[in-house]
N, C-alpha and C positions, 0 to 999 in steps of 0.2 A: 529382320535381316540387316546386318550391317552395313551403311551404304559405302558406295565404290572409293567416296572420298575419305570415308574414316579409314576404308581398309587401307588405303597408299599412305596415309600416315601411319598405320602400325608398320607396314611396310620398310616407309624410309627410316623409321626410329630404327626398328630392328637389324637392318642393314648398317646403320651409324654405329649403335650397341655393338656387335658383331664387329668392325672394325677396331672399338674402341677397342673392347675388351679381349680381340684376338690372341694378341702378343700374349697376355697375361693365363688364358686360357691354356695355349701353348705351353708354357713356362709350368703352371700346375700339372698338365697331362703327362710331360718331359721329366718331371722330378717324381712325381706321382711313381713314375716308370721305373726309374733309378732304385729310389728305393725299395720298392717289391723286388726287384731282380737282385739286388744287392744284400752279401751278409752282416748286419749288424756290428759284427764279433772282428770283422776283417777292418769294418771302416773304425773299429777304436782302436786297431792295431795290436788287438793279440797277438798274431801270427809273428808278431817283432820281439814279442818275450818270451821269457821262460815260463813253461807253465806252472813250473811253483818255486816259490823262492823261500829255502829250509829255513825258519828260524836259529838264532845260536843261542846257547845261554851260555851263562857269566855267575862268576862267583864274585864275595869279596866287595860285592858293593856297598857304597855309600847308603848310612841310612836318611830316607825324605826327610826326615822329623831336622837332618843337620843341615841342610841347603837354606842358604841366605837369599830366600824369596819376598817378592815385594809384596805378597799377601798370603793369608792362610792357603794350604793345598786344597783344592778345590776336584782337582783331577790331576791324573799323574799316570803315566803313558812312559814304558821301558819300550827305547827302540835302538837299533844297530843302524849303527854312520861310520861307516870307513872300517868294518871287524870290531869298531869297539861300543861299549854302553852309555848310553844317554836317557837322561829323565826331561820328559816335556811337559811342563810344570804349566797348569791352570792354561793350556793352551797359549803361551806368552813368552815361557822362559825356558832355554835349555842349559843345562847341565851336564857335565861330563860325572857319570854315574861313580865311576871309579876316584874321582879327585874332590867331587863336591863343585867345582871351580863352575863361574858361569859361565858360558860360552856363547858371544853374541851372535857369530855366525858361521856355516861352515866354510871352508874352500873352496877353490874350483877342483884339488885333487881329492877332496872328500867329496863332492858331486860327480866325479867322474869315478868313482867307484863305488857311489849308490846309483848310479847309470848304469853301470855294469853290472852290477847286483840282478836286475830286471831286465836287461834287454839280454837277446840272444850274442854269443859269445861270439859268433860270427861277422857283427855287424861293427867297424872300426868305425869310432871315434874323429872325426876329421876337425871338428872347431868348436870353442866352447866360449859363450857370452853371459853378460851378467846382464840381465837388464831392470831398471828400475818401476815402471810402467807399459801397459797395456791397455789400447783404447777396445772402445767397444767391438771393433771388427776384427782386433786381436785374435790371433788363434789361440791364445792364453788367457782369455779374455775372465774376469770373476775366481780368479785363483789366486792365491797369497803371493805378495811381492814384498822386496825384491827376489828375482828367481836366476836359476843361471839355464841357460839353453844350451844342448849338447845335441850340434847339428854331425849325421853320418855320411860316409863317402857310401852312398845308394842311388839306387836313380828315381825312389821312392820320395827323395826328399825328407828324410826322418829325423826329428828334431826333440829329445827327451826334454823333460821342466821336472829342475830339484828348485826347490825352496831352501832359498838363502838362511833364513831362522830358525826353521828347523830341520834341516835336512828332509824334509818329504819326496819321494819321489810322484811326482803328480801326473803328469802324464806324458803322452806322446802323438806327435800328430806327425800324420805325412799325407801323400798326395791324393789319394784316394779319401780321407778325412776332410781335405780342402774342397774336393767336389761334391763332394753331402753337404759340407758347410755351404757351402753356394749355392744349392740348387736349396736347399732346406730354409735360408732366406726369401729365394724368390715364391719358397710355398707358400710360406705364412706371412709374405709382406712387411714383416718387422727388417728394416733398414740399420736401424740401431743396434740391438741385441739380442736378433734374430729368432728370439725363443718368444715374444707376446703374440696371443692369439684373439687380443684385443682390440688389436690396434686401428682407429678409426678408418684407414687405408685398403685394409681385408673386407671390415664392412661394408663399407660403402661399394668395394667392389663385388664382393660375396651378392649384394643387395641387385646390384644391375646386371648381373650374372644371370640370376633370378628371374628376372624382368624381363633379360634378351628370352633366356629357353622360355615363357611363357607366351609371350609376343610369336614367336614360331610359333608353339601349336596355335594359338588365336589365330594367326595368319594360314595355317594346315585346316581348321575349321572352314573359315572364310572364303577358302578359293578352292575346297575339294569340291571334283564333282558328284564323288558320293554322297555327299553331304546334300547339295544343292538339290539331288536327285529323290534323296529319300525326303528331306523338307516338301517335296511338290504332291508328294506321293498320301505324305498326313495332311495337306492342306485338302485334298480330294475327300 
């Protein structure tokens, strides 16, 4: 039987535990929640595009083999930027398909109509920025730069990402994408870039998580009197 003194120390630990660790339990139950009630498909912002966007073809293009490349074609990618053709050379270099000519980057009017290419026709255009970097808490965060952002008059806050050097249309975030990003940090503890599931931080709390629910039942043992009762009963 464990005596009265050890059980008041599993006690105060667990009570200590249990504060420590409240807020953060909170914060996992809280996001835990969000995301099971929440669609996937809505926080990546489908519902903001068009469901499909028709390819064009093109005649009359340049052949690869005449493009003034900094190394052998490695890969080579026909994509549409503004209605016309481009070749995306070894992931590095674009090309205006129809002239051969290199093209180091596109516009803000040739991002705002690969913007418009993918987002719903309904949704205006209100401001368009170039930005050169993205720190880790970036909502752009691990994506090619420099990029240009094409913020809408929404109440969603809807903000499209083309890439400067190739024309890509990369993505879109808005307000509902910002609170999955927030609550999806505080699940996995990664501060930094929100997606390690390593991170010494999770552990060590993950570990005294552990500890506390264990410590309750060892204290649900200790101080039931069922328990107490059927012990008296085997010792007869």
């Amino acid at each position: 039987m464990i005596k009265r003194k050890t059980a008041l120390k599993i006690r105060k630990a667990h009570r200590y535990l249990g504060i420590f660790l409240g807020i953060q339990f909170l914060m996992w139950t809280i996001s835990g929640m969000y995301f099971s009630w929440t669609d996937i498909d809505e926080i990546h912002g489908d519902h903001f595009k068009k469901e499909s966007v028709s390819a064009s073809a093109f005649e009359n293009l340049v052949s690869p083999s005449e493009l003034a490349t900094e190394m052998p074609v490695s890969s080579l990618e026909l994509r549409e930027i503004a209605g016309k053709p481009y070749y995306w050379v070894n992931e590095a270099q674009l090309f205006d398909a129809g002239t051969g000519s290199l093209q180091k980057e596109i516009s803000e009017e040739d991002a705002l109509l690969i913007a418009q290419r993918y987002m719903l026709e309904d949704l205006k255009p209100e401001h368009i920025e170039r930005i050169e970097e993205a720190g880790s808490h970036s909502e752009y965060r691990g994506r090619p730069l420099p990029a240009y952002v094409i913020s809408y008059q929404t109440p969603e806050h809807i903000k499209a990402y083309v890439s400067v050097k190739d024309g890509a249309f990369q993505t879109l975030r808005h307000r509902d994408w910002r609170w999955f990003d927030f609550l999806w940090m505080t699940h996995t503890m990664d501060y930094q870039g929100r997606d390690n599931f390593n991170s010494w931080v999770l552990r060590v709390f993950s570990l005294l998580g552990l500890i506390t629910v264990l410590s309750g039942f060892l204290l649900w043992y200790v101080s039931s009197p069922s328990v107490r009762k059927w012990k008296k009963k085997a010792k007869k």
